[in-house]
TIDREN-374058 format. One line per 5 residues: number of its first residue (from 1); their letters; for each residue z, x, y of N, C-alpha, C. Coordinates in pm, 1 decimal, decimal comma, m for minus. Atoms other than C-alpha are relative to their C-alpha. Layout:
NUM = a = Z:X:Y:Z:X:Y:Z:X:Y; ...
//
This chain:
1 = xxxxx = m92,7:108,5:m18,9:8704,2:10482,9:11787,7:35,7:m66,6:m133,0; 21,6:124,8:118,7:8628,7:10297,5:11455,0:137,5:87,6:m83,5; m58,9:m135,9:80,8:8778,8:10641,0:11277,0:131,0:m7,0:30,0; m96,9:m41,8:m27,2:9090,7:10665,8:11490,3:53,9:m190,0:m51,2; m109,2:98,3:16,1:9218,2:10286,3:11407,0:m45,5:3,7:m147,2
6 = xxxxx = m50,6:m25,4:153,4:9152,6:10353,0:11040,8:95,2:121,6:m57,4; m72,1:m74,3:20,8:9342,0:10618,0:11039,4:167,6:m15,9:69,6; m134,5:57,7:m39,9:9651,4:10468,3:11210,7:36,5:m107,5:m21,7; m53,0:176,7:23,3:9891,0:10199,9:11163,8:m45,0:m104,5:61,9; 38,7:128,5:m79,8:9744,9:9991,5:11392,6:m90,5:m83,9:m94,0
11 = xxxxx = 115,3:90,1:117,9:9475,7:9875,8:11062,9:90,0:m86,1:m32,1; m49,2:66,6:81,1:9778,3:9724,1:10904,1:66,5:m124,8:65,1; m27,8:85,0:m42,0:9833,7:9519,7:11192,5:m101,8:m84,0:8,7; 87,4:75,1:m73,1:9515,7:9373,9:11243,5:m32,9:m58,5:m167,9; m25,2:3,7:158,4:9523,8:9335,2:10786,7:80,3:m99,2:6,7
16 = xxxxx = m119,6:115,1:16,0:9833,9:9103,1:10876,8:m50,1:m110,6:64,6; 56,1:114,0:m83,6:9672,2:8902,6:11111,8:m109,1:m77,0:m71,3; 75,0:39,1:92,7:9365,2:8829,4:10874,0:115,3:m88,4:m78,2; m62,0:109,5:105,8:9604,8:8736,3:10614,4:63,1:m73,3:74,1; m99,2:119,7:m47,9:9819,0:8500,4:10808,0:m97,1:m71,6:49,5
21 = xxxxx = 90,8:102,0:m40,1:9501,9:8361,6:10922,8:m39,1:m78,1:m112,6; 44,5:0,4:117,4:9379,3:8328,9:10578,5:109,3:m115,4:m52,5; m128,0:99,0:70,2:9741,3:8166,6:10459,4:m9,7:m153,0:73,1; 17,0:150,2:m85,4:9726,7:7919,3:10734,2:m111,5:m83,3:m50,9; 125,0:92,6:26,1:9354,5:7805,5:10666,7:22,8:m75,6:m158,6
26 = xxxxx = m37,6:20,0:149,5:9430,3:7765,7:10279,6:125,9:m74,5:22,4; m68,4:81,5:m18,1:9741,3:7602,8:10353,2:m34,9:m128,1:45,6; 45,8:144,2:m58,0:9587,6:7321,9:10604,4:m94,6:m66,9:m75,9; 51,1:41,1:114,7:9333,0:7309,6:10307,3:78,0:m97,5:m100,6; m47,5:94,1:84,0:9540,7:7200,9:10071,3:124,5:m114,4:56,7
31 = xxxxx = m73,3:126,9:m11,4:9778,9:6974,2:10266,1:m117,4:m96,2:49,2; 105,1:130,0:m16,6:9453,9:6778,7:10378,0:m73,8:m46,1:m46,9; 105,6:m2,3:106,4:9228,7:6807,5:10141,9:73,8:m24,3:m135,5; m41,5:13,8:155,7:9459,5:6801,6:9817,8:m98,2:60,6:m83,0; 54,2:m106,8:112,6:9239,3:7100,3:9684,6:28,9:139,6:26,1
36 = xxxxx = m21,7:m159,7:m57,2:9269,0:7450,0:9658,6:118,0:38,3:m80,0; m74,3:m37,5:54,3:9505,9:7661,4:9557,7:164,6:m77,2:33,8; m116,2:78,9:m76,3:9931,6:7521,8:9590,6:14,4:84,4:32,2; m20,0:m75,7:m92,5:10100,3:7681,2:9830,5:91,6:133,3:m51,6; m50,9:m112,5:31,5:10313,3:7910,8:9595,8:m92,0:124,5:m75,8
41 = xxxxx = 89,9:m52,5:4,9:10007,3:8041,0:9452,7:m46,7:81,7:84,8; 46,2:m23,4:m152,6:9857,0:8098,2:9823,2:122,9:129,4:2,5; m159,2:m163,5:m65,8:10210,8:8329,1:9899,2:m16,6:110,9:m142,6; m50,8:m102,7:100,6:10196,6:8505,6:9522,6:m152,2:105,3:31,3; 115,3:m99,7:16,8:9846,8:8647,4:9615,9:m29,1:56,4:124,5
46 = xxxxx = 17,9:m35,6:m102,1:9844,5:8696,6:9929,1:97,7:106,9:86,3; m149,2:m96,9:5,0:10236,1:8827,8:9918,5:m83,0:166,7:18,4; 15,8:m156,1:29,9:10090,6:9132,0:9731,2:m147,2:53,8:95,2; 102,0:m63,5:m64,5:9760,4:9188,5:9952,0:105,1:58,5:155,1; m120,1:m30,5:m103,3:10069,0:9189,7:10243,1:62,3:120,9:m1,7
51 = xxxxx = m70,6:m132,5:27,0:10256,2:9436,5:10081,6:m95,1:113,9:7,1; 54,1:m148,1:m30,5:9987,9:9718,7:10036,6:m63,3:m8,1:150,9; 78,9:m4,5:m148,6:9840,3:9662,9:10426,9:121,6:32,9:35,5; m123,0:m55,1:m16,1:10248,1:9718,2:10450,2:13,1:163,2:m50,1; 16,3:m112,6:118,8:10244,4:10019,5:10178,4:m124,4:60,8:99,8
56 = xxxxx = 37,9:m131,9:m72,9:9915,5:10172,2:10416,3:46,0:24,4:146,9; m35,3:m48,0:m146,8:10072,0:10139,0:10745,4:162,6:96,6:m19,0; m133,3:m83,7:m14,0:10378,8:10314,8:10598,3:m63,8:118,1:3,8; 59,5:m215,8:35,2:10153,0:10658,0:10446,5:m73,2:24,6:174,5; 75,6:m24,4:m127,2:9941,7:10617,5:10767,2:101,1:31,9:114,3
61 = xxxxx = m97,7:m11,6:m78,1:10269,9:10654,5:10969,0:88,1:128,0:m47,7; m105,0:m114,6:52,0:10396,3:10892,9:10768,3:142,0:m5,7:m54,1; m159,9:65,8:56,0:10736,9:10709,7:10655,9:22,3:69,0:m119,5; m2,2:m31,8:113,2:10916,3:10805,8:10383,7:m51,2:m80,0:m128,3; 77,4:63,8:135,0:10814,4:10766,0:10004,9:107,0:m41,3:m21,0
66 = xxxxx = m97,1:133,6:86,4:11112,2:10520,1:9973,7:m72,1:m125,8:58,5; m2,8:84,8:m12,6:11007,2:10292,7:10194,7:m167,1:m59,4:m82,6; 133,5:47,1:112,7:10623,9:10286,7:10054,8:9,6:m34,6:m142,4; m55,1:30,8:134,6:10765,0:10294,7:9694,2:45,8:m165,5:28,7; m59,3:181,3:m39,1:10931,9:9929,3:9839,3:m115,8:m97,4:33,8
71 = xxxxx = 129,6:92,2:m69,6:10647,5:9804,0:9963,4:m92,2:m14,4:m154,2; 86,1:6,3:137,5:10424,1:9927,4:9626,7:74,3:m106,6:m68,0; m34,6:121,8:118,0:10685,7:9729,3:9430,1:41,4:m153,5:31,3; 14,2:134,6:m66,0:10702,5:9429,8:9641,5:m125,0:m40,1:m85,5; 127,4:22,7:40,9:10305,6:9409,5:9565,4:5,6:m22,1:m147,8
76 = xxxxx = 25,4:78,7:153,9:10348,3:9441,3:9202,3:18,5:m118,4:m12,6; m70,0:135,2:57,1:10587,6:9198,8:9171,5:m41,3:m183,9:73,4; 67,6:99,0:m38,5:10387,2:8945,0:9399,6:m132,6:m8,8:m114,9; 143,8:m16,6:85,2:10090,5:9059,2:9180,1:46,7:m66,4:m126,3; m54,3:27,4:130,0:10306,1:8997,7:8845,2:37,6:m158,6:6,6
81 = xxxxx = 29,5:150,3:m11,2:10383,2:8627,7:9002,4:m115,4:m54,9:17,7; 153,9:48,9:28,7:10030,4:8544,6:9064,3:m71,5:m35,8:m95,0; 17,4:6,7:156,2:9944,3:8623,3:8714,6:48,5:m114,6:m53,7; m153,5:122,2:73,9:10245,2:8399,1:8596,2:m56,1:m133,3:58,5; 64,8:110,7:m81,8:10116,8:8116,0:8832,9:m138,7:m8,0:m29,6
86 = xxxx = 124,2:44,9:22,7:9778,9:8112,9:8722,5:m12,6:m26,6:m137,8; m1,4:63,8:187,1:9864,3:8093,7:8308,8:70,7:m145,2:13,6; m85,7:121,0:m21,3:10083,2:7799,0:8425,6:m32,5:m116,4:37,2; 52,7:104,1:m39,5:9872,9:7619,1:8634,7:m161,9:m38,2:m93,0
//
């Protein structure tokens, strides 16, 4: 059982759900608390963990290598704002 939902798209749904749980909690963090990361921070790192759980439910589906290529460079470029947002802050 464990085998067959790592090997299908269905991981990258249950990957999205984590993170949007994750965004939410860290969000209600910092609007109540006034600590933690800000909230564009929160989206630049979490963006790119989004994109590759996107990027494996495409190979795991078998899609083409355009749309995974879209997804990989989504991730960078969330990854490359993260960076940018953390020399800044």
């Amino acid at each position: 059982m464990f085998e067959t939902l790592l090997t299908t798209p269905a991981i990258t749904y249950i990957l999205l759900g984590f993170l949007g749980l994750e965004a939410i909690l860290l969000l209600l963090i910092w609007k109540y608390k006034t600590t933690g990361l800000p909230p564009l921070q929160i989206l630049s790192f979490l963006g790119a963990g989004a994109c590759f759980a996107v990027a494996l439910g495409f190979a795991l589906a078998g899609a083409s290598s355009s749309f995974l290529g879209a997804a990989l460079v989504a991730a960078f470029f969330f990854h490359v704002l993260d960076i940018y947002l953390r020399w800044i802050y």
